[in-house]
PyMOL Python script that loads the backbone (N, CA, C, O; Angstrom):
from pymol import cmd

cmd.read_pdbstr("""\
ATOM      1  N   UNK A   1       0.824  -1.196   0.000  1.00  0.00           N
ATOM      2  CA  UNK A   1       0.000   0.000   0.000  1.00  0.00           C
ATOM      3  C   UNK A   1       0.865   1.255   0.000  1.00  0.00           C
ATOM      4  O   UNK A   1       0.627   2.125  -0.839  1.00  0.00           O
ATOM      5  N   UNK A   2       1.947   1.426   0.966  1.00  0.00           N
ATOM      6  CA  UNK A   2       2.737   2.399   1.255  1.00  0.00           C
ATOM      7  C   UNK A   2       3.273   2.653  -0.239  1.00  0.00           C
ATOM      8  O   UNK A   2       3.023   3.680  -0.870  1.00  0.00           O
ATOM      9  N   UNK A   3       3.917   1.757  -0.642  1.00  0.00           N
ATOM     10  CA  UNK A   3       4.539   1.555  -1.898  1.00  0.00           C
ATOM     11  C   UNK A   3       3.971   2.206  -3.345  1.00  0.00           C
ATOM     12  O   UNK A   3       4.570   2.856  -4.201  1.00  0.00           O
ATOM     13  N   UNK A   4       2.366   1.703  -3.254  1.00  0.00           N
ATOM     14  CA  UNK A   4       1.498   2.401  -3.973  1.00  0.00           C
ATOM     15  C   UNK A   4       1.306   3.931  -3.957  1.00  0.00           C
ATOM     16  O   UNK A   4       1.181   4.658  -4.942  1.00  0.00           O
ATOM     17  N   UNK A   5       1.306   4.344  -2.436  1.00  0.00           N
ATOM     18  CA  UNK A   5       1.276   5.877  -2.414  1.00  0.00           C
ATOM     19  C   UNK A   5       2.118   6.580  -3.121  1.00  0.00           C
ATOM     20  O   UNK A   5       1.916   7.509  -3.902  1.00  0.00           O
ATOM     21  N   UNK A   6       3.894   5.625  -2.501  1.00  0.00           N
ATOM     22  CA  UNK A   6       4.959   6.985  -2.478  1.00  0.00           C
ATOM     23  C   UNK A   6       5.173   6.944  -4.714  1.00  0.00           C
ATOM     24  O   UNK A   6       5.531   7.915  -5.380  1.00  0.00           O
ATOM     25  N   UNK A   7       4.897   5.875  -5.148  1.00  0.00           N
ATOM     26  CA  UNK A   7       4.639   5.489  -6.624  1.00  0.00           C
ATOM     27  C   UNK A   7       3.814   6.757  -6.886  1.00  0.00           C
ATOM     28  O   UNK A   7       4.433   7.795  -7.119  1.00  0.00           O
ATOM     29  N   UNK A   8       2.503   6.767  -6.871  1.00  0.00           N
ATOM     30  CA  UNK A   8       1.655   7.762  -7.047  1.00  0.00           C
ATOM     31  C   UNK A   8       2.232   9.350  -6.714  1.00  0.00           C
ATOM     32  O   UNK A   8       2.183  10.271  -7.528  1.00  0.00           O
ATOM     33  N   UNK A   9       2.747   9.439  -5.429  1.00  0.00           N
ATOM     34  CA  UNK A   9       3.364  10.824  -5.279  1.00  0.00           C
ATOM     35  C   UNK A   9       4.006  10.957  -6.212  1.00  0.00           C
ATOM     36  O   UNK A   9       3.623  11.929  -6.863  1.00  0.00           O
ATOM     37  N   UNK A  10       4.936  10.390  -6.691  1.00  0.00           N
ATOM     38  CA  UNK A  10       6.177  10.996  -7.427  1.00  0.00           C
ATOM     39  C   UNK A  10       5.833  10.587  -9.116  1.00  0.00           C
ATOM     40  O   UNK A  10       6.660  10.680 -10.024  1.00  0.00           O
ATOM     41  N   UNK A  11       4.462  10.137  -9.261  1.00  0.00           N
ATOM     42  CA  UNK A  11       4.323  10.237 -10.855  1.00  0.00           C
ATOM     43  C   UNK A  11       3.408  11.769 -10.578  1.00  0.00           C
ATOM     44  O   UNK A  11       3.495  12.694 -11.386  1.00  0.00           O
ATOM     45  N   UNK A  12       2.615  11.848  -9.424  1.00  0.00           N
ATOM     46  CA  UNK A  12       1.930  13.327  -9.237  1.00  0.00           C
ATOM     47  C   UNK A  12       2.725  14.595  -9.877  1.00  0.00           C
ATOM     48  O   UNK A  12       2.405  15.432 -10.721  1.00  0.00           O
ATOM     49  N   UNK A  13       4.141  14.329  -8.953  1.00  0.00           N
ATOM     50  CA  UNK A  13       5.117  15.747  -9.118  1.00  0.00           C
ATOM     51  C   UNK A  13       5.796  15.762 -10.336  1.00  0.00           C
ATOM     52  O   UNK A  13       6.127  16.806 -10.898  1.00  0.00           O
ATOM     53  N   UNK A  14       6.009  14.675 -10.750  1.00  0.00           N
ATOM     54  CA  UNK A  14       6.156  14.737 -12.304  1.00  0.00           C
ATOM     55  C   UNK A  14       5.594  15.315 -13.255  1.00  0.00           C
ATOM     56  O   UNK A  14       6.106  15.944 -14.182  1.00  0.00           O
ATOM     57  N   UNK A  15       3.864  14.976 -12.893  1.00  0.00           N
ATOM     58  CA  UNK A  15       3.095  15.934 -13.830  1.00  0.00           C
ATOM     59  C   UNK A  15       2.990  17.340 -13.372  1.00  0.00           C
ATOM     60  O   UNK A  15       2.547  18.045 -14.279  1.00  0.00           O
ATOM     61  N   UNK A  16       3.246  18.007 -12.264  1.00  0.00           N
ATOM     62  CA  UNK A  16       2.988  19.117 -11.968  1.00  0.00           C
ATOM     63  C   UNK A  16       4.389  19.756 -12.517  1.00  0.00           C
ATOM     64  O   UNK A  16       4.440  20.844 -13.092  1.00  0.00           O
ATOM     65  N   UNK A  17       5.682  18.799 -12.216  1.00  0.00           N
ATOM     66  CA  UNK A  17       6.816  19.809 -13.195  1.00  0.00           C
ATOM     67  C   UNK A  17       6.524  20.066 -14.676  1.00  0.00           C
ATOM     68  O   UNK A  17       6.430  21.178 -15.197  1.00  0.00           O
ATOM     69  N   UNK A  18       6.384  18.794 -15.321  1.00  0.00           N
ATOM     70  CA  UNK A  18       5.891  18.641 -16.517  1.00  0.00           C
ATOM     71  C   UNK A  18       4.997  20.234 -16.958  1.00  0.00           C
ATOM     72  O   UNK A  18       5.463  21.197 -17.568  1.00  0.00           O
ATOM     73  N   UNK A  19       3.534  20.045 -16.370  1.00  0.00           N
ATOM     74  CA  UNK A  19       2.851  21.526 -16.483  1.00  0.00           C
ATOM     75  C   UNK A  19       3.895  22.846 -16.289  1.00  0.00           C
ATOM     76  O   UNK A  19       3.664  23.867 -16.937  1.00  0.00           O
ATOM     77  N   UNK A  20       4.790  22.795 -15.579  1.00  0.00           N
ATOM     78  CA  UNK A  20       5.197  23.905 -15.187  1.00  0.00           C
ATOM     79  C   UNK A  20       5.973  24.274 -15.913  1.00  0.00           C
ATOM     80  O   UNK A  20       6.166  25.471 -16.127  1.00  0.00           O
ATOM     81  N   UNK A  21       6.789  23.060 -16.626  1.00  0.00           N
ATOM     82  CA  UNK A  21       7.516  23.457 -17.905  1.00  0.00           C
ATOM     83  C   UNK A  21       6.960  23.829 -18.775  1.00  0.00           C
ATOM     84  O   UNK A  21       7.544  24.611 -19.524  1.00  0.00           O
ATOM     85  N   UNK A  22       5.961  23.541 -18.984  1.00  0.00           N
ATOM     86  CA  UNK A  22       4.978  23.641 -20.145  1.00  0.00           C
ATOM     87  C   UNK A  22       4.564  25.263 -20.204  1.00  0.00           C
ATOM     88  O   UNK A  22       4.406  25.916 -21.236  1.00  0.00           O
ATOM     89  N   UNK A  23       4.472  25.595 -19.250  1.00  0.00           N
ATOM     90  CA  UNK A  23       3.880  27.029 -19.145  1.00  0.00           C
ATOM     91  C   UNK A  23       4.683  28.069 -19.407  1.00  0.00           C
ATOM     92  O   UNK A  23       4.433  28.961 -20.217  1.00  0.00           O
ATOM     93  N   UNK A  24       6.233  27.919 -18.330  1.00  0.00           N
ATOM     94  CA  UNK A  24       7.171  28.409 -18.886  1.00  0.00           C
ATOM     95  C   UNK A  24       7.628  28.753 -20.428  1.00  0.00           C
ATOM     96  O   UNK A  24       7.794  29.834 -20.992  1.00  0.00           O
ATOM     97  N   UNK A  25       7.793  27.102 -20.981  1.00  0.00           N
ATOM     98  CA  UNK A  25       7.574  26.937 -22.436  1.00  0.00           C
ATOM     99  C   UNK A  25       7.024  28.351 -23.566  1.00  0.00           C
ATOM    100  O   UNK A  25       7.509  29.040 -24.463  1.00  0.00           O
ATOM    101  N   UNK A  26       5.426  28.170 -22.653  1.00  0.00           N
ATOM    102  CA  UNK A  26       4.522  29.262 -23.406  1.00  0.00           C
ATOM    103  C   UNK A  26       4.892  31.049 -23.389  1.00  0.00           C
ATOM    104  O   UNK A  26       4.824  31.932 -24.245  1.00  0.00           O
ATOM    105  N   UNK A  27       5.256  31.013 -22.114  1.00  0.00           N
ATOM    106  CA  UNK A  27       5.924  31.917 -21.788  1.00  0.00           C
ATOM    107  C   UNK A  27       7.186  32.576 -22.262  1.00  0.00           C
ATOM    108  O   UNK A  27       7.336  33.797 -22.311  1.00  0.00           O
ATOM    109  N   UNK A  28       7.983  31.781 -22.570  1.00  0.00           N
ATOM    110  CA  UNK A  28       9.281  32.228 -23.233  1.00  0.00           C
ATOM    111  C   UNK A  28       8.656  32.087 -25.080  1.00  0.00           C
ATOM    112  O   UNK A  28       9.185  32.867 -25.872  1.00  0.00           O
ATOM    113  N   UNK A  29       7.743  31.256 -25.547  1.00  0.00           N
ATOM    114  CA  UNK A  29       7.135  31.795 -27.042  1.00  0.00           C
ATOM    115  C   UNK A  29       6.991  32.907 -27.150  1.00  0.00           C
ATOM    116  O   UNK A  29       7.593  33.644 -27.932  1.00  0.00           O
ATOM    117  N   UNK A  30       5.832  33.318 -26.062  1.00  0.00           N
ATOM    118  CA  UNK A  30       5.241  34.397 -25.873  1.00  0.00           C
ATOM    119  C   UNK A  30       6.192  35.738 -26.216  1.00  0.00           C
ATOM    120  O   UNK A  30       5.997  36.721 -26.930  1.00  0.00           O
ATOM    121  N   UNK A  31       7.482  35.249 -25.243  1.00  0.00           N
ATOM    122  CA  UNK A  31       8.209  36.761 -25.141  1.00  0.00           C
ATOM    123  C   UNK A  31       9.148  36.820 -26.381  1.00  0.00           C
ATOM    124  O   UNK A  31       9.653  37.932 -26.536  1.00  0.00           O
ATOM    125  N   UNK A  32       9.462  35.977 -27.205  1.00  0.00           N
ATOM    126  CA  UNK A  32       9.740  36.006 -28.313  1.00  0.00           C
ATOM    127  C   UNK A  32       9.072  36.089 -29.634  1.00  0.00           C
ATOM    128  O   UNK A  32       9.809  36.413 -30.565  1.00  0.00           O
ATOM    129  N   UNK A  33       7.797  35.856 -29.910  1.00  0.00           N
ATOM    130  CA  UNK A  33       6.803  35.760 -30.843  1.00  0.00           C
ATOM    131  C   UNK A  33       5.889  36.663 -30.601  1.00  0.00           C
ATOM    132  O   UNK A  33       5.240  36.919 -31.615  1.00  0.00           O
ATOM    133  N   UNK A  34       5.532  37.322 -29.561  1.00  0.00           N
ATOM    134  CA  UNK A  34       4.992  38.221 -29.176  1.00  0.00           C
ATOM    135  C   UNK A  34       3.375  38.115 -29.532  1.00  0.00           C
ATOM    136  O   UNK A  34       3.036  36.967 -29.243  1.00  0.00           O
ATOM    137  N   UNK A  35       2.391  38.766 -29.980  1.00  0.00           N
ATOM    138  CA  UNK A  35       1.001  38.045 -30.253  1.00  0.00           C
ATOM    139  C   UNK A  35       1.104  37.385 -31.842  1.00  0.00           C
ATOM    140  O   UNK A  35       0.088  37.053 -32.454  1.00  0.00           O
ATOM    141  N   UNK A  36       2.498  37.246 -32.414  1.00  0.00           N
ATOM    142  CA  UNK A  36       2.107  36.501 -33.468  1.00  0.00           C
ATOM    143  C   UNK A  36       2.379  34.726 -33.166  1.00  0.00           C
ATOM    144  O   UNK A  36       2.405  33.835 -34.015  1.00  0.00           O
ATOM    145  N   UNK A  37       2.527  34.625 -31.945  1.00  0.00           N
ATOM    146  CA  UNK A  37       2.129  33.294 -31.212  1.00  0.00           C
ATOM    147  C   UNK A  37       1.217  32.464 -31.341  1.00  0.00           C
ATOM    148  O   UNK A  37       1.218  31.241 -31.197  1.00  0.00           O
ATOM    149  N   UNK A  38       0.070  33.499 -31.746  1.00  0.00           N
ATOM    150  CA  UNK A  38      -1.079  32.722 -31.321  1.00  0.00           C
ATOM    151  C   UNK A  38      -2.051  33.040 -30.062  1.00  0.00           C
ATOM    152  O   UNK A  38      -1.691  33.491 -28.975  1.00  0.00           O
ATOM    153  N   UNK A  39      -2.890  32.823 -30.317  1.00  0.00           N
ATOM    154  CA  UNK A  39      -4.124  33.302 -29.333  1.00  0.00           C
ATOM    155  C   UNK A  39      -4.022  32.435 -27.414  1.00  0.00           C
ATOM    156  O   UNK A  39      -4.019  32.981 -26.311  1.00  0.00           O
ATOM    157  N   UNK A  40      -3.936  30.584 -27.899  1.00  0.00           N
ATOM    158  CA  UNK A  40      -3.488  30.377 -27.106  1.00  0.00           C
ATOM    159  C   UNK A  40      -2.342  30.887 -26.621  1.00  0.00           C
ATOM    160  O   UNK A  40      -2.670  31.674 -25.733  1.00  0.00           O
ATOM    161  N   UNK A  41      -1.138  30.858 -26.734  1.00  0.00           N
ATOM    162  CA  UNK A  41      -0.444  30.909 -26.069  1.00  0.00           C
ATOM    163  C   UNK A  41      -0.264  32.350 -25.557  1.00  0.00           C
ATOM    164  O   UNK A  41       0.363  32.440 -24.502  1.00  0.00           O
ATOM    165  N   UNK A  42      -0.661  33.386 -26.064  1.00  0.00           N
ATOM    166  CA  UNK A  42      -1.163  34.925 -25.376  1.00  0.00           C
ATOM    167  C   UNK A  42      -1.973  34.817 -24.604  1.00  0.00           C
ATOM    168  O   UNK A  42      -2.275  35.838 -23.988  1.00  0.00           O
ATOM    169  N   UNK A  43      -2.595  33.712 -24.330  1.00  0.00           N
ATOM    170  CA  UNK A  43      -3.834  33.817 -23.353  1.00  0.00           C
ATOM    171  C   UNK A  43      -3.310  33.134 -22.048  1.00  0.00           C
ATOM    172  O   UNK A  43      -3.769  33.429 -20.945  1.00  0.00           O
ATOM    173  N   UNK A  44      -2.370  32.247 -22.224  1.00  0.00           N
ATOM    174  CA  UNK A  44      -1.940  32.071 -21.021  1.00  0.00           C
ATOM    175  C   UNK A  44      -0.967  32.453 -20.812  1.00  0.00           C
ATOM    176  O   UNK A  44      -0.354  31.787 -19.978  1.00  0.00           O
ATOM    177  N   UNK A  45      -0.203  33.726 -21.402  1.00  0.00           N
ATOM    178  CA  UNK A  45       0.451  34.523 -20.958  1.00  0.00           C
ATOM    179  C   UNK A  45      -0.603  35.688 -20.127  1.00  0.00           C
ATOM    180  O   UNK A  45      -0.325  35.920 -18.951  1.00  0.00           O
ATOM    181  N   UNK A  46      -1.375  36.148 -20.531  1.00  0.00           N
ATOM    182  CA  UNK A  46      -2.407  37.008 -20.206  1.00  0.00           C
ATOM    183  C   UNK A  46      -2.781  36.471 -18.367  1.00  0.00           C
ATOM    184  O   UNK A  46      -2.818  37.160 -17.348  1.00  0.00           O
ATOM    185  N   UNK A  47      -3.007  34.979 -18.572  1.00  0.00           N
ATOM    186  CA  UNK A  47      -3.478  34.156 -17.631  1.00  0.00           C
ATOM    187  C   UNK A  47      -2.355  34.240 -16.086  1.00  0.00           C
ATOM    188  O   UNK A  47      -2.758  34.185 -14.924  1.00  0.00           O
ATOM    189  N   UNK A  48      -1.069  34.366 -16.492  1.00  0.00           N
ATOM    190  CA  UNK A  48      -0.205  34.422 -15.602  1.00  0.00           C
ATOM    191  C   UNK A  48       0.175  35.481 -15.814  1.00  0.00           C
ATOM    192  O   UNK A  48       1.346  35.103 -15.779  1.00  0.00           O
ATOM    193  N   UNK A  49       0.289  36.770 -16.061  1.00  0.00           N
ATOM    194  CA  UNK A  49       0.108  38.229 -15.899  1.00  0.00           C
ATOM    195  C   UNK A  49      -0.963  38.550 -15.136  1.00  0.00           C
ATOM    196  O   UNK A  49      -0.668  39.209 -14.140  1.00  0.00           O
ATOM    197  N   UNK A  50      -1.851  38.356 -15.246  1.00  0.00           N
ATOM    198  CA  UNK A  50      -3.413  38.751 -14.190  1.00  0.00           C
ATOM    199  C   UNK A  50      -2.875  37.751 -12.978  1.00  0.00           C
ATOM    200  O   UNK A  50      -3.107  38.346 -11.926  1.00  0.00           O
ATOM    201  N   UNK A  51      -2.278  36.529 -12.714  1.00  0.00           N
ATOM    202  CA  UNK A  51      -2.212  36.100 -11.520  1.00  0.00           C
ATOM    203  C   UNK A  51      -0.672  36.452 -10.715  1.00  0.00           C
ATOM    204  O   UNK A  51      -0.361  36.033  -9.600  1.00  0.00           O
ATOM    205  N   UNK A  52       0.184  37.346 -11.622  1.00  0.00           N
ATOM    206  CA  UNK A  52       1.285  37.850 -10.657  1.00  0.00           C
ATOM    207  C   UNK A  52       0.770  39.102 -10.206  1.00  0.00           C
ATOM    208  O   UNK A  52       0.963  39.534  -9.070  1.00  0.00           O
ATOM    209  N   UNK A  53       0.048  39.745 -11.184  1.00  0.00           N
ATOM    210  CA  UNK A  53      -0.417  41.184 -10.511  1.00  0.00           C
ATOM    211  C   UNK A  53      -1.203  40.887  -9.510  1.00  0.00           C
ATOM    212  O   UNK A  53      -1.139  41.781  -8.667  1.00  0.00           O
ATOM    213  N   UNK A  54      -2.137  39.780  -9.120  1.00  0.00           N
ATOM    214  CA  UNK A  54      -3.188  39.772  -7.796  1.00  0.00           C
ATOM    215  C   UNK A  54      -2.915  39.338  -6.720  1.00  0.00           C
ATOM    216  O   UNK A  54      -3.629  39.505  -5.731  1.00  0.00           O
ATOM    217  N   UNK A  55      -1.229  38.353  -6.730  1.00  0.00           N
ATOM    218  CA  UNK A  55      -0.614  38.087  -5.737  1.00  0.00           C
ATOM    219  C   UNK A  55       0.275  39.434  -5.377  1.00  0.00           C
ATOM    220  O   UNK A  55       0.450  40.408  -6.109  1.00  0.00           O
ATOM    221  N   UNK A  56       0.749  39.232  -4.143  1.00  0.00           N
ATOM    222  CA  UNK A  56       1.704  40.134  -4.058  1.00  0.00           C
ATOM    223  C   UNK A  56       3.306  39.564  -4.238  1.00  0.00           C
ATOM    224  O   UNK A  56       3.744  38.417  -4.334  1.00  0.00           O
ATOM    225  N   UNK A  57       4.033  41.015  -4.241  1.00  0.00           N
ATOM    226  CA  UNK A  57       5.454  40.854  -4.989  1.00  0.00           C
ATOM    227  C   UNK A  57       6.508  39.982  -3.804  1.00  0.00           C
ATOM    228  O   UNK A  57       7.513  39.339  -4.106  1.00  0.00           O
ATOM    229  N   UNK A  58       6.027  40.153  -2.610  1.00  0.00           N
ATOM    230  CA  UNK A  58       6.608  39.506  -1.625  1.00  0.00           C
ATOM    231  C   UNK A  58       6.522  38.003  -1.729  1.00  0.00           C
ATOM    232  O   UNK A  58       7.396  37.141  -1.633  1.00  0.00           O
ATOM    233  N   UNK A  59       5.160  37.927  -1.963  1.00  0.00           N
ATOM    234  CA  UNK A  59       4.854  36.424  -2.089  1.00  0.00           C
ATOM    235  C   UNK A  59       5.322  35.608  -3.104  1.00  0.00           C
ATOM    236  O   UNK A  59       5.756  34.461  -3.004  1.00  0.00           O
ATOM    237  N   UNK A  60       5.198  36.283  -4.071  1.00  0.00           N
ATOM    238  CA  UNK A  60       5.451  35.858  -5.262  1.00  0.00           C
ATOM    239  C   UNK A  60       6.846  35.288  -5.221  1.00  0.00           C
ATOM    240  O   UNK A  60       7.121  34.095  -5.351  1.00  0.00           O
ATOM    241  N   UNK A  61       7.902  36.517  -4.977  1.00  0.00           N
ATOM    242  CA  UNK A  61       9.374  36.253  -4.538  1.00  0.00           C
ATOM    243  C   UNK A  61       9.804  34.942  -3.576  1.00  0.00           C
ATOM    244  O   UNK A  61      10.953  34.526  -3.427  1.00  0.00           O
ATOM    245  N   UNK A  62       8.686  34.446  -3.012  1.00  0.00           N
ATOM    246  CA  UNK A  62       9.029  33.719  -1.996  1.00  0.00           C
ATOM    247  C   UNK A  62       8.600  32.370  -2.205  1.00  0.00           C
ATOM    248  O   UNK A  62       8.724  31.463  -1.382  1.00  0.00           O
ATOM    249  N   UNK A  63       8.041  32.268  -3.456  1.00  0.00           N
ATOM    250  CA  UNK A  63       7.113  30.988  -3.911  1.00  0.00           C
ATOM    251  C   UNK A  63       8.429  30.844  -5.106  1.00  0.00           C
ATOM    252  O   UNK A  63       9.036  29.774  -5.142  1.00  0.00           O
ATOM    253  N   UNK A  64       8.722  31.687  -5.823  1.00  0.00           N
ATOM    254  CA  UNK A  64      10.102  31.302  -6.768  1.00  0.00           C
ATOM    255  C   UNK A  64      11.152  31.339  -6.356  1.00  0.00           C
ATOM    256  O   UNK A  64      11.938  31.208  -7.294  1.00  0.00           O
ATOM    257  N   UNK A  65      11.912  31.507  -4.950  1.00  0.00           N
ATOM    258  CA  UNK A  65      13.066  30.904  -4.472  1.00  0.00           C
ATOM    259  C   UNK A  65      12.839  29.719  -3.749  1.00  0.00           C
ATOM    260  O   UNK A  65      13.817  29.117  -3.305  1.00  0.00           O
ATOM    261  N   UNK A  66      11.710  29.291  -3.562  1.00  0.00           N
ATOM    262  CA  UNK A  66      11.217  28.460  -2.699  1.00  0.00           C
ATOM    263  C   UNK A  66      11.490  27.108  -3.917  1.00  0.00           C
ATOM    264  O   UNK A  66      12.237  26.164  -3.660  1.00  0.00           O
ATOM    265  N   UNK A  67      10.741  27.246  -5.231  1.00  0.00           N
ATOM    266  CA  UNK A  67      11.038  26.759  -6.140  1.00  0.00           C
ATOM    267  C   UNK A  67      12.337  26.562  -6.740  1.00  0.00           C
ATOM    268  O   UNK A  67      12.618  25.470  -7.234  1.00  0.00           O
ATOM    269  N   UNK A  68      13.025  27.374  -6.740  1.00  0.00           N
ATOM    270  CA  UNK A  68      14.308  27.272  -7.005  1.00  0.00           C
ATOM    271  C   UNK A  68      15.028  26.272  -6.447  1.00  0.00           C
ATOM    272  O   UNK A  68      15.678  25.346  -6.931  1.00  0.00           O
ATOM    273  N   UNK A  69      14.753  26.685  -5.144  1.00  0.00           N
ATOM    274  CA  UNK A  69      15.879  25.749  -4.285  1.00  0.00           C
ATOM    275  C   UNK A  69      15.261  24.188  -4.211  1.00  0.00           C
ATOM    276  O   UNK A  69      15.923  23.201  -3.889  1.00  0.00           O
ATOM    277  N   UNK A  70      14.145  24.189  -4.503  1.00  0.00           N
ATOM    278  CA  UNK A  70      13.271  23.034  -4.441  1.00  0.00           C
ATOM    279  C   UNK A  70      14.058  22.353  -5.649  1.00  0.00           C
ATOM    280  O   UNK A  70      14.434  21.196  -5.459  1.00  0.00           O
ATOM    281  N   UNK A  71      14.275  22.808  -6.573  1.00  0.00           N
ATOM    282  CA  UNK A  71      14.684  21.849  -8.314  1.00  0.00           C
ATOM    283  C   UNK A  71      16.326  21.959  -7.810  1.00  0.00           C
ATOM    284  O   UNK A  71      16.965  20.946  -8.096  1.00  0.00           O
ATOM    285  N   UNK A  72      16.892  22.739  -7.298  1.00  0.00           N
ATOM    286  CA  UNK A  72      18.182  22.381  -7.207  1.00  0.00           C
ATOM    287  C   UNK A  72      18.425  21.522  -6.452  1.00  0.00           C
ATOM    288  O   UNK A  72      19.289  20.720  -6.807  1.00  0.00           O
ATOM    289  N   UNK A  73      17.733  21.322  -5.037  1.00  0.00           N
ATOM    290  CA  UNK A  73      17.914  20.069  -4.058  1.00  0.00           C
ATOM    291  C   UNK A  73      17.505  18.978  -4.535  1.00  0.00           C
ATOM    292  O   UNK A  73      18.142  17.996  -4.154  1.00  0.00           O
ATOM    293  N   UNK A  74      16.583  18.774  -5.306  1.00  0.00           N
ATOM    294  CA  UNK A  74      16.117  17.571  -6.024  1.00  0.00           C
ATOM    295  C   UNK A  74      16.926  16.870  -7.169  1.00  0.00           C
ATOM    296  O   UNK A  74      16.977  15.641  -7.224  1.00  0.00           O
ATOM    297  N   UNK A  75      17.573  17.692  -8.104  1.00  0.00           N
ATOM    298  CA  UNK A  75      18.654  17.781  -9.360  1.00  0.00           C
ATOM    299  C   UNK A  75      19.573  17.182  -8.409  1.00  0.00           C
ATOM    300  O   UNK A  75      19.640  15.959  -8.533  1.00  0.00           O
ATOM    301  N   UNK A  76      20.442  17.775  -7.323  1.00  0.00           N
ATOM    302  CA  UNK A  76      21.526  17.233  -6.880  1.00  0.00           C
ATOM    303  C   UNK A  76      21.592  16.122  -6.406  1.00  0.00           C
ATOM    304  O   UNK A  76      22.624  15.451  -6.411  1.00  0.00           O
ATOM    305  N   UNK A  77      20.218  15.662  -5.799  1.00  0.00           N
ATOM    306  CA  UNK A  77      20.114  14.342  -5.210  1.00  0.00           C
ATOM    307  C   UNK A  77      20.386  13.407  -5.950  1.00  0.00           C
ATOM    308  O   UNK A  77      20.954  12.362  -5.634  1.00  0.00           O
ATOM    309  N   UNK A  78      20.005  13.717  -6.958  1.00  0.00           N
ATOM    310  CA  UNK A  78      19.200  13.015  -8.493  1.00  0.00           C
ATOM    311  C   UNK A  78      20.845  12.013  -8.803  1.00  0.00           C
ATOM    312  O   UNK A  78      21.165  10.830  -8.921  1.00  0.00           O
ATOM    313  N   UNK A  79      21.730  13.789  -8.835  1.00  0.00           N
ATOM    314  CA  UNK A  79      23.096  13.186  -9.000  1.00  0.00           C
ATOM    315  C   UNK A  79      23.937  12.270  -8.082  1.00  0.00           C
ATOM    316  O   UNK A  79      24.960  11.697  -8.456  1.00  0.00           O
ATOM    317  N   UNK A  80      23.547  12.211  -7.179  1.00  0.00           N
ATOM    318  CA  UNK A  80      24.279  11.563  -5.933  1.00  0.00           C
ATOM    319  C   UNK A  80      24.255   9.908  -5.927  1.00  0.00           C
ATOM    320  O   UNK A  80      25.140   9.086  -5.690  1.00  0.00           O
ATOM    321  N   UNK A  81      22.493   9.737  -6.386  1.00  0.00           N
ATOM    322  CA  UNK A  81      22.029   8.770  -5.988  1.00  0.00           C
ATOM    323  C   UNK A  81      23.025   7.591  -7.503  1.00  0.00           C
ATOM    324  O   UNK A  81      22.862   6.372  -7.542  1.00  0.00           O
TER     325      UNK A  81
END
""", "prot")
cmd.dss("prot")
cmd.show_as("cartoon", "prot")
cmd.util.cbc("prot")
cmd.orient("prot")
């Protein structure tokens, strides 16, 4: 059972990096292609522009070093193991 969980966790965080690359992805189109991108991918640029402006800048700052250090501790492990 245990086994089943910690399986499931770590195909979970997979897909949530996965998305996150993905967005990024759109994001760096975005800032290079600018609206000749495409509708999607302006829209979820649009989508994460409206959600950095409604968080605040503190928070925000603190959710992407938080992240940061999160992929670097994980990467290094990665290497160890």
């Amino acid at each position: 059972m245990w086994k089943f969980v910690a399986t499931a966790k770590q195909v979970l965080w997979e897909f949530v990096e996965l998305g996150f690359l993905a967005v990024l992805a759109l994001i760096l189109v975005h800032l290079l292609l600018g609206q000749a991108a495409g509708p999607y991918v302006a829209s979820v640029a649009d989508n994460v522009t409206k959600f950095s402006a409604a968080t605040s800048a503190g928070m925000l700052g603190i959710v992407i070093v938080l992240g940061i250090v999160y992929f670097v501790l994980r990467r290094t492990s990665w290497s160890k193991s």
